[in-house]
C-alpha positions in Angstrom: 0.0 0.0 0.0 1.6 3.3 -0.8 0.1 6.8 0.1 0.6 9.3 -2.1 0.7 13.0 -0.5 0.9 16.9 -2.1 0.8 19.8 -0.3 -0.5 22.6 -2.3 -2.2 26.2 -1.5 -4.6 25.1 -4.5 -6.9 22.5 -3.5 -8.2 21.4 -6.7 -4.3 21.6 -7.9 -3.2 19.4 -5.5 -5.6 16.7 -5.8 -4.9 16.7 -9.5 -1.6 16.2 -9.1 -2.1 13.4 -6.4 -4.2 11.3 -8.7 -1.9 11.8 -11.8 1.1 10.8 -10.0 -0.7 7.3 -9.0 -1.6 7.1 -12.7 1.7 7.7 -13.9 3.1 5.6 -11.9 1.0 2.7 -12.7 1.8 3.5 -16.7 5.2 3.5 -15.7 5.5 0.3 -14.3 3.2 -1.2 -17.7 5.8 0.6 -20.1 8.6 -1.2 -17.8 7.0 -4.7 -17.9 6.4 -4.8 -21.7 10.0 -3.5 -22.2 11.0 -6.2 -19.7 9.3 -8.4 -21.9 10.6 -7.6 -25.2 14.3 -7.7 -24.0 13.4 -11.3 -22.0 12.1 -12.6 -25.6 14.8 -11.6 -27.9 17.5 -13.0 -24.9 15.3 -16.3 -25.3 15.5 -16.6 -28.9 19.2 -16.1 -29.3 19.4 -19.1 -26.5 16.7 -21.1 -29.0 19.2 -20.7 -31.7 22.5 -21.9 -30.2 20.5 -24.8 -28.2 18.9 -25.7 -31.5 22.4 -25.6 -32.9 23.8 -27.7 -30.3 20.8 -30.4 -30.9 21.6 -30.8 -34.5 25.5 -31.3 -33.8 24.5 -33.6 -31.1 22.0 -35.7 -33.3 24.6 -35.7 -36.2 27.4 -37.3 -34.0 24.8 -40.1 -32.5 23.9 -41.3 -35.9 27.4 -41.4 -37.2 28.6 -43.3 -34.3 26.2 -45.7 -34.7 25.8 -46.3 -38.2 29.8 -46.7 -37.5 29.4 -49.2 -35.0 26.9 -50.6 -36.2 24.3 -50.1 -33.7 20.8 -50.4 -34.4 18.0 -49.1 -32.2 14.6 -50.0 -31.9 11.3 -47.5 -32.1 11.8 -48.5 -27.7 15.4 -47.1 -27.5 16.1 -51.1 -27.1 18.9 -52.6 -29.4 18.3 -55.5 -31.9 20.1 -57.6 -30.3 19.0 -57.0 -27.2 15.4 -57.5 -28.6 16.4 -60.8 -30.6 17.6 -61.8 -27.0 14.8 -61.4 -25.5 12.9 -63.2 -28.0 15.0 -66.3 -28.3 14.6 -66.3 -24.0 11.3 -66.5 -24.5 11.0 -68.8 -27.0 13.8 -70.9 -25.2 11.5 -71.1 -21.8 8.7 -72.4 -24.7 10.8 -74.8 -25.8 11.6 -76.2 -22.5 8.4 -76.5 -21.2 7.3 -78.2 -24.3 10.2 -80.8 -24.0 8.9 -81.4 -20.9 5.3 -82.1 -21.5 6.6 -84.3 -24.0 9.0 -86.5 -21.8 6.6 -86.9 -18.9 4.1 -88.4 -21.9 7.4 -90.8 -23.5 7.9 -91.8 -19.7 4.3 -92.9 -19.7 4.7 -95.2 -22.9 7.5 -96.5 -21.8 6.0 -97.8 -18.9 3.3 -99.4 -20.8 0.5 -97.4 -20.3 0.1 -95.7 -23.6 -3.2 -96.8 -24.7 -3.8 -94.6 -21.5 -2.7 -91.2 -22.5 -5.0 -88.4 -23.3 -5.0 -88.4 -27.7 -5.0 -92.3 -27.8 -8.0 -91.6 -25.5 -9.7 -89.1 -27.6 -8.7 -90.2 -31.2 -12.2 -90.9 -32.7 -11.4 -93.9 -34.7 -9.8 -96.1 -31.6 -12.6 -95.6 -29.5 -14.2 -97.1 -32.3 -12.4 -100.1 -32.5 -12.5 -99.9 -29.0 -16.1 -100.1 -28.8 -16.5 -102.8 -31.7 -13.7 -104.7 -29.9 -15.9 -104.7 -26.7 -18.9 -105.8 -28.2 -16.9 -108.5 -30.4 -16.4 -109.6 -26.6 -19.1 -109.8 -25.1 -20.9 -111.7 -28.0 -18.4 -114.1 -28.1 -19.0 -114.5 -24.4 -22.5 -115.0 -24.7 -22.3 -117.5 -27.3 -19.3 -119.6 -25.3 -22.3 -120.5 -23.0 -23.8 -122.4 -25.6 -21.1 -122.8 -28.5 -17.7 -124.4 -28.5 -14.5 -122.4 -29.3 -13.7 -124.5 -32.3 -17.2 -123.8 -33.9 -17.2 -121.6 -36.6 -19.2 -119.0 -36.0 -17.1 -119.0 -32.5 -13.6 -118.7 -34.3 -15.0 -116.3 -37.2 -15.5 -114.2 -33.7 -12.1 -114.9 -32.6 -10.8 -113.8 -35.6 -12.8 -110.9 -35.8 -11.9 -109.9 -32.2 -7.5 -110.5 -33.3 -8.2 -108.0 -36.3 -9.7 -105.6 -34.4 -7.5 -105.9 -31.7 -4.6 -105.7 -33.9 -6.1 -102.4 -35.1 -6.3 -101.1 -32.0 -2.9 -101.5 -31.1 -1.2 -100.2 -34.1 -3.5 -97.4 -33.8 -1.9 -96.9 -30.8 1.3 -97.4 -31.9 0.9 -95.5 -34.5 -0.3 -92.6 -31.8 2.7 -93.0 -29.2 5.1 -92.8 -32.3 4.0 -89.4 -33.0 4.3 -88.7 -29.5 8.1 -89.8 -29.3 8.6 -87.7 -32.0 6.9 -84.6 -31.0 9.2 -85.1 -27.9 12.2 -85.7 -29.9 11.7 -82.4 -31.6 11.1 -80.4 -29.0 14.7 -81.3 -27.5 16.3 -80.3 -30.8 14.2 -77.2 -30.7 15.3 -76.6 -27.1 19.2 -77.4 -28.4 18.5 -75.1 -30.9 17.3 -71.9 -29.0 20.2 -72.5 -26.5 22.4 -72.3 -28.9 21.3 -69.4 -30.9 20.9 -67.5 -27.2 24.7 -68.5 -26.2 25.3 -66.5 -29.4 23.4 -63.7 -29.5 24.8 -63.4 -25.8 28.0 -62.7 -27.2 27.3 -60.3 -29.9 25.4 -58.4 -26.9 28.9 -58.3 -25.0 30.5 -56.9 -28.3 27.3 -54.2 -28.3 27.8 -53.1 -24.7 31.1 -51.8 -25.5 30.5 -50.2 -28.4 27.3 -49.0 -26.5 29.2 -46.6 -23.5 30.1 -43.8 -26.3 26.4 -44.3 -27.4 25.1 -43.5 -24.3 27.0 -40.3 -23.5 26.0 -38.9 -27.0 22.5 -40.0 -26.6 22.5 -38.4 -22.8 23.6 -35.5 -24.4 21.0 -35.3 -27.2 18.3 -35.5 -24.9 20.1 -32.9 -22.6 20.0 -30.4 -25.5 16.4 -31.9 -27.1 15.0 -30.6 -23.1 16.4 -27.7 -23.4 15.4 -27.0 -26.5 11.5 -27.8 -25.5 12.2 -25.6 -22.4 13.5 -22.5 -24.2 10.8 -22.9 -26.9 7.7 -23.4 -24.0 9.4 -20.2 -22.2 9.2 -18.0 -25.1 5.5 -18.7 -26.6 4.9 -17.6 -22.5 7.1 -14.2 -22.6 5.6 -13.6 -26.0 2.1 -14.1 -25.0 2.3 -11.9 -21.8 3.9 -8.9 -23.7 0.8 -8.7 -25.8 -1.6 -8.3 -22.7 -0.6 -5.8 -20.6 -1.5 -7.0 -17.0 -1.3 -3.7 -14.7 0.9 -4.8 -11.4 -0.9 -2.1 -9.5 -4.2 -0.3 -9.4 -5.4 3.0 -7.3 -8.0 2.0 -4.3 -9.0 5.5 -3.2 -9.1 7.9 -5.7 -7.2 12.0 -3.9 -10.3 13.9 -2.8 -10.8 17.6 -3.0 -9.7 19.4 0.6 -11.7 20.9 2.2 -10.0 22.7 4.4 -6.5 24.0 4.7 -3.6 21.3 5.6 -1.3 23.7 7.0 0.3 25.6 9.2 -1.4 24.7 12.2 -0.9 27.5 14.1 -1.3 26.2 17.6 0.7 22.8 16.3 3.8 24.8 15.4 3.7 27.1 18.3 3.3 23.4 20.8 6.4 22.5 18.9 8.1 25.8 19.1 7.9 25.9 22.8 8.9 22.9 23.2 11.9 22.5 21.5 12.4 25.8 23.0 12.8 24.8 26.5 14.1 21.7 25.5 17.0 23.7 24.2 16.7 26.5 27.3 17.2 23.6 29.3 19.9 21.9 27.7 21.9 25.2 27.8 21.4 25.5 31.3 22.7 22.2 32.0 25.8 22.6 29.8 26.8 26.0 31.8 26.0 24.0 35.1 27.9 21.2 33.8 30.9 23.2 32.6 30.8 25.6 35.5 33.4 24.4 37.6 33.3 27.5 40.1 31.7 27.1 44.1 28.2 27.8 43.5 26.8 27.1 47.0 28.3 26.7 50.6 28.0 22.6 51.1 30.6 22.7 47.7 33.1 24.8 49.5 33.2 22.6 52.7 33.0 19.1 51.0 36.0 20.5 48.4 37.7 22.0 50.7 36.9 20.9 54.1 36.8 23.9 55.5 33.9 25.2 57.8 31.4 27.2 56.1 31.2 30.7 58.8 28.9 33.1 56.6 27.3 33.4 53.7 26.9 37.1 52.5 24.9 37.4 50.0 25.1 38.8 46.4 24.3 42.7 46.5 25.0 45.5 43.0 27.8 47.3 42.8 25.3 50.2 42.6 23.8 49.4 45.6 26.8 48.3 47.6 27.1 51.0 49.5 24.1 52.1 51.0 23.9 48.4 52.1 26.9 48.2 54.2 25.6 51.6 56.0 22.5 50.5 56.2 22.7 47.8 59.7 19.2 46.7 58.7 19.9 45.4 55.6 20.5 41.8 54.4 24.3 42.2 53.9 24.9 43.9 57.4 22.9 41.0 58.9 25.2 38.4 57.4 28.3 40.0 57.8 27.5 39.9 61.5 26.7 36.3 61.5 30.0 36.2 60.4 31.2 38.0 63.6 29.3 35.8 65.6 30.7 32.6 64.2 34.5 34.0 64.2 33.7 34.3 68.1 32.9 30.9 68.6 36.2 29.7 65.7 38.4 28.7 69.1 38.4 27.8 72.4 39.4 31.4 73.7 37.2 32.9 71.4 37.7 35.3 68.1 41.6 35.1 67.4 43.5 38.2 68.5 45.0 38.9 65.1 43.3 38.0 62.3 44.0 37.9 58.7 41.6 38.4 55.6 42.4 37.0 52.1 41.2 35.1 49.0 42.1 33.1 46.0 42.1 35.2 43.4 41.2 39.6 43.2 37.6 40.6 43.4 36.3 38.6 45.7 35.3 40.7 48.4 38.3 40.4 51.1 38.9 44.2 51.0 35.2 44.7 52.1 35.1 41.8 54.7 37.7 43.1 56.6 36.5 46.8 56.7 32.9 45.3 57.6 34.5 42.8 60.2 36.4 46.4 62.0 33.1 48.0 62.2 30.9 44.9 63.8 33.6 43.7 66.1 34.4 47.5 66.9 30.6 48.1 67.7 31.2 45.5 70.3 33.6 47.9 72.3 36.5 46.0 71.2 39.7 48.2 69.9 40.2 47.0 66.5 43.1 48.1 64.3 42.5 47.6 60.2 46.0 46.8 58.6 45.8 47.2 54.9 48.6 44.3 54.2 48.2 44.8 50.1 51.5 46.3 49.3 50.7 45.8 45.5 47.1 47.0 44.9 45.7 48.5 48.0 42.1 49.1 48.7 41.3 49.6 52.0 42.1 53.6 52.5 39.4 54.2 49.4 36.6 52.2 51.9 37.5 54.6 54.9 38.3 57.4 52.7 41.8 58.5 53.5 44.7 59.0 51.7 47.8 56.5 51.5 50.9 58.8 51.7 52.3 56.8 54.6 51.6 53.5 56.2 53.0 49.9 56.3 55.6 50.3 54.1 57.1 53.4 55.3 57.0 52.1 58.7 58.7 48.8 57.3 61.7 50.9 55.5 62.5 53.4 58.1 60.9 55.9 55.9 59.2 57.7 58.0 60.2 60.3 61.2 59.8 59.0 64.9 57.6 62.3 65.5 55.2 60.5 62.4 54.8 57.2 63.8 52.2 57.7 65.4 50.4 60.1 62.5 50.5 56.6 60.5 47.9 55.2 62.9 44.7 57.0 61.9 41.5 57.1 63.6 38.2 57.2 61.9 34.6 58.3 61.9 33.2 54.6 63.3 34.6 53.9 66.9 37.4 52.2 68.2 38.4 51.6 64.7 42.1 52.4 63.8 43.4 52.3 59.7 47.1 51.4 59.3 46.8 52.1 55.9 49.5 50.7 53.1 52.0 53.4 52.4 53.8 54.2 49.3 54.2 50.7 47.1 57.6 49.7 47.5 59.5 47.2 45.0 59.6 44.4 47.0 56.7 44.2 49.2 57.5 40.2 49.6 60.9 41.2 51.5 58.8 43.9 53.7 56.4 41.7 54.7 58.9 38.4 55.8 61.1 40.8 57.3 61.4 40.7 61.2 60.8 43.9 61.8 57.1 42.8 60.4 56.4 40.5 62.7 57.9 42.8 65.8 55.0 45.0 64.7 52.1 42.2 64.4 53.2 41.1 68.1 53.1 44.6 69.3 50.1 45.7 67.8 48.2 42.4 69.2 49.1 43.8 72.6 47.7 47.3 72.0 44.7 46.6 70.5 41.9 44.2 70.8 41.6 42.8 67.4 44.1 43.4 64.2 42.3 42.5 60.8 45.1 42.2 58.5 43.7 42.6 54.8 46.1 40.2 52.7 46.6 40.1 48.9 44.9 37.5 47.0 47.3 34.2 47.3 47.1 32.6 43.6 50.3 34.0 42.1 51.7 35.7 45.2 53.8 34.9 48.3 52.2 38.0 49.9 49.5 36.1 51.7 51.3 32.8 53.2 53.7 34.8 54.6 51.2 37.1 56.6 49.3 33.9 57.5 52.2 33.0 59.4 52.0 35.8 61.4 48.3 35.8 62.3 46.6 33.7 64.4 43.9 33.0 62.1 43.3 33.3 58.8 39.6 33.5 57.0 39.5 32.5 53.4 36.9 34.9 51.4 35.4 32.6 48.5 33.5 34.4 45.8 30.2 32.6 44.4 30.6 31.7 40.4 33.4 33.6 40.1 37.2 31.6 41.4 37.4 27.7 40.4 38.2 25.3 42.7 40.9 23.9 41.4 42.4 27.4 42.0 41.2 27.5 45.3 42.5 24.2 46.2 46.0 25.4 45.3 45.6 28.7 47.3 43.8 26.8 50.3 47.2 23.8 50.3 50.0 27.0 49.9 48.6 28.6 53.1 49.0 25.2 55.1 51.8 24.6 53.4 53.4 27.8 55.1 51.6 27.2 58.8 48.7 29.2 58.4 45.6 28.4 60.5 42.9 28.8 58.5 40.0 28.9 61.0 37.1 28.7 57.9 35.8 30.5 55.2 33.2 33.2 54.0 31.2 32.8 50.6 30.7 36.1 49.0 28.7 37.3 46.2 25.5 34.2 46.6 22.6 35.0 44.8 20.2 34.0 47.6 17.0 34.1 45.1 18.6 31.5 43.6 15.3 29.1 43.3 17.1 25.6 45.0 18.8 27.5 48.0 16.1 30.4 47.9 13.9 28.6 51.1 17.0 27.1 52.8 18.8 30.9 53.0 15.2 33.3 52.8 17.0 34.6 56.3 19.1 37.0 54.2 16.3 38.7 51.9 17.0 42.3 51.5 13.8 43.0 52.8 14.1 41.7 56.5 14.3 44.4 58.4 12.5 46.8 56.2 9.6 48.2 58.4 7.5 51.2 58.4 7.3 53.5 55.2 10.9 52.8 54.7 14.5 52.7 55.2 17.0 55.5 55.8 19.2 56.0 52.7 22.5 57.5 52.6 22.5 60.8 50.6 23.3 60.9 47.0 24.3 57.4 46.7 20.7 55.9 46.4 17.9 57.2 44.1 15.0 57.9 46.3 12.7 57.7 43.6 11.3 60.5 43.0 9.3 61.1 39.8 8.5 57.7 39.1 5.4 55.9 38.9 3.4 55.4 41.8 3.7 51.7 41.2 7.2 51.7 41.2 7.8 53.1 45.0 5.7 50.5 46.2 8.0 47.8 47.7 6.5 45.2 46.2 7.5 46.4 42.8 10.9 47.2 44.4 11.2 43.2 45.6 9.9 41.8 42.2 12.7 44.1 40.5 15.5 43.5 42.7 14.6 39.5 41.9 14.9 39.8 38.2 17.9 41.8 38.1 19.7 39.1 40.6 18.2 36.7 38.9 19.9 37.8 35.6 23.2 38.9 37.2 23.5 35.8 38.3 22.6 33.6 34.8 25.4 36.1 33.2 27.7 35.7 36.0 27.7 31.6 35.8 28.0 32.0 32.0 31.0 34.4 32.2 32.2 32.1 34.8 32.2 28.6 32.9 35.3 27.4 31.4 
């Protein structure tokens, strides 16, 4: 069954179309047999031809062999002699029977029982005499009663009765003779036939030799002669069907008219569109998750790096930065003193005295941490001194806002005056919080900082103050960091979500033990917490916690306080939904930046 389909914007077109394609196919395939045909026919009469050929050379060679040898063959593909013998076998098994018939009848004259046998007993003119002879008897029986033996009438009876019995018995001579001949002709007749038969048995061993070669030529003759008759039966049949043209295939429903259009379906395609859509939206997703190879939630850092997970602060813009670490009500504030709460309980005596800040790789947020960690530890009553330990790229003078014409590294190359020493510990506006800031950037701030005269000063400024938060450099690529880790008692690893691989922080995390740092945990920075799979298990740091009332205090001229919008969009609702999508998006383009 074959289904023929056209798609046309013309309905009656396309029908047409359907139908004569099913017609022209079935044409086709007539045009194909007959030509079929035609070709079979003339390849069957050129085989007719040499086959015939064949025959005749065949039949010619049989003949001449056996007019040669003499063979001749009856209308029963028998031989003469072979016939003749069969004859002479039958007429021999005549012979003897008759022979025998005859003998057992001699055996019965012989024994004196002739007048006995069957043609003595049915010969007409001795049952005659026989019967005369019996009367002859019995009269002269009759008449011995009364007559004497030499009376006349009684020996003209005797004499009667010799005659006739004289008769009788060369009648039956005469009868038995025959028989003894009849007997001695069948056992020349039976000499005879054996004799001929020995004979004709020998010619037939002469014919059977001569009759081997006859065979394979006849074998062959009738090899050719069938297929000849095959070859000649096979082409009246090709040249029979080529004159009726038999069609191999014939149309059962005839293409109808549409009635209405085919396609496109409309709601069909857009089905399929969607589909394959998120099929493909969520096979790209998987491929970025699959490649990403970056620390996307907190149980990855610890089982990677078995190091204990003490904060989480989440993922806030760059925009928005800012007002959020003023703000103490907001999300980041919040987490950044759950931080301070779990460096309190890190050891057994508490927080560590001296503390140092770094991370794998720039960016990641250590800077910020550690001028965060001065301000919640310092609100706390604790004295807290903020050591910007970044002789390469410092940061940490920009956060307080203060300049960096003196600082570590002047203190560290007897750069500066005795009367300035104590100028190069600054106070600033949050309380009990002192800025050693980083100084002019020497050549070789890797020498500074392993110098003695480095650690002298970490030891001495543990006594005075209360806490010293040492911000490091990153540690990929540096030496900076492992040997300030040394000199702290602590040292907090900042790990940026989506953003430094693991492999690298491996490396950075095994160079600070390597050098005897005691890495008390870590901080994840940058997490997205409206991230949908972690969004329940960390909804504690919303941005919107603390928000009561008509609103939160913003710091001046760093957040827009919306005026002139829409009424709608200084409702917090509209504020929530916006902040989502825009984290939401930050955070797709961050993973995709992020995988390898």
């Amino acid at each position: 069954m074959l289904s023929i389909t056209f798609v046309d914007q013309k309905p009656r077109y396309a029908s047409d179309v359907a139908n004569q394609v099913a017609q022209s196919f079935i044409d086709q395939r007539l045009d194909q047999t007959s030509e079929t045909s035609d070709l079979a026919r003339q390849f069957i009469q050129e085989q007719v031809l040499q086959v015939k050929q064949k025959l005749q050379k065949s039949e010619e060679e049989l003949v001449t062999y056996a007019k040669d040898a003499g063979i001749t063959v009856t209308g029963d593909d028998k031989s003469l002699i072979g016939s003749n013998i069969e004859a002479l076998n039958t007429a021999l098994a005549t012979a003897i029977q008759d022979r025998l018939d005859a003998g057992r009848v001699v055996d019965q004259i012989d024994k004196g029982r002739g007048s006995s046998l069957s043609p003595v007993l049915e010969s007409d003119g001795l049952q005659k005499l026989s019967e005369k002879l019996a009367d002859l008897k019995s009269q002269y029986q009759q008449k011995l009663s009364i007559l004497k033996p030499g009376f006349p009438e009684m020996q003209q009876l005797q004499s009667q009765i010799k005659e006739l019995t004289r008769l009788y018995n060369n009648g039956v001579l005469t009868i038995t003779d025959s028989l003894r001949l009849k007997y001695q002709e069948a056992q020349n007749k039976e000499a005879d036939l054996k004799s001929k038969l020995a004979e004709m048995e020998k010619q037939q061993v002469v014919f059977n030799d001569k009759n081997i070669k006859y065979t394979i030529l006849k074998r062959e003759v009738d090899s050719n002669r069938s297929q000849y008759d095959s070859l000649i039966t096979k082409l009246n049949e090709v040249g029979v069907s080529s004159e009726l043209k038999t069609q191999s295939a014939a149309i059962v429903d005839f293409a109808t008219l549409p009635v209405s259009p085919y396609s496109p379906r409309l709601i069909i395609n857009l089905a399929i569109a969607l589909a394959l859509f998120m099929a493909l939206t969520a096979s790209i997703i998987y491929i970025i998750e699959l490649l990403n190879n970056t620390f996307t939630n907190p149980e990855q850092v610890e089982r990677e790096l078995g190091l204990a997970m003490l904060g989480i602060l989440p993922l806030v813009d760059d925009r928005e930065l800012t007002a959020s670490i003023a703000d103490q009500k907001s999300g980041l504030s919040e987490a950044y003193r759950s931080l301070r709460t779990s460096l309190q309980f890190s050891g057994a005596e508490g927080a560590p005295r001296s503390l140092l800040v770094t991370s794998s790789e720039p960016s990641e947020g250590k800077s910020t941490t550690s001028f965060k960690l001065g301000q919640d530890f310092a609100a706390l009553g604790a004295k807290v001194l903020l050591i910007d330990g970044d002789l390469r790229k410092p940061n940490l003078h920009r956060l307080f806002g203060l300049d960096n014409a003196i600082g570590l590294s002047n203190l560290l190359t007897n750069t500066v005056r005795k009367e300035d020493v104590a100028g190069i510990f600054r106070t600033t506006k949050y309380p009990n919080v002192t800025v050693l800031t980083s100084g002019t950037i020497p050549p070789n701030p890797a020498d500074l900082l392993s110098s003695p005269k480095m650690a002298l000063i970490v030891t001495n400024l543990g006594k005075r103050f209360d806490l010293v938060i040492v911000d490091a450099p990153p540690i990929v690529g540096l030496s900076d960091a492992p040997i300030l880790s040394r000199l702290a008692e602590g040292t907090l690893v900042v790990i940026s979500t989506n953003q430094v691989t693991r492999k690298a922080a491996k490396t950075a995390l095994k160079r600070l033990r390597a050098a005897g740092a005691n890495v008390i945990g870590a901080a994840m920075s940058k997490f997205a917490v409206n991230k949908f799979d972690y969004n329940y298990a960390y909804k504690y740091m919303n941005y919107q916690y603390y928000e009561h009332g008509a609103g939160t205090p913003k710091i001046e001229g760093k957040v827009d306080d919306g005026a002139g919008q829409p009424a709608h969009a200084k409702s917090p609702a509209f504020k929530r939904l916006v902040r989502r999508l825009r984290s939401g998006v930050d955070g797709f383009v961050d993973r995709a930046k992020s995988a390898p």
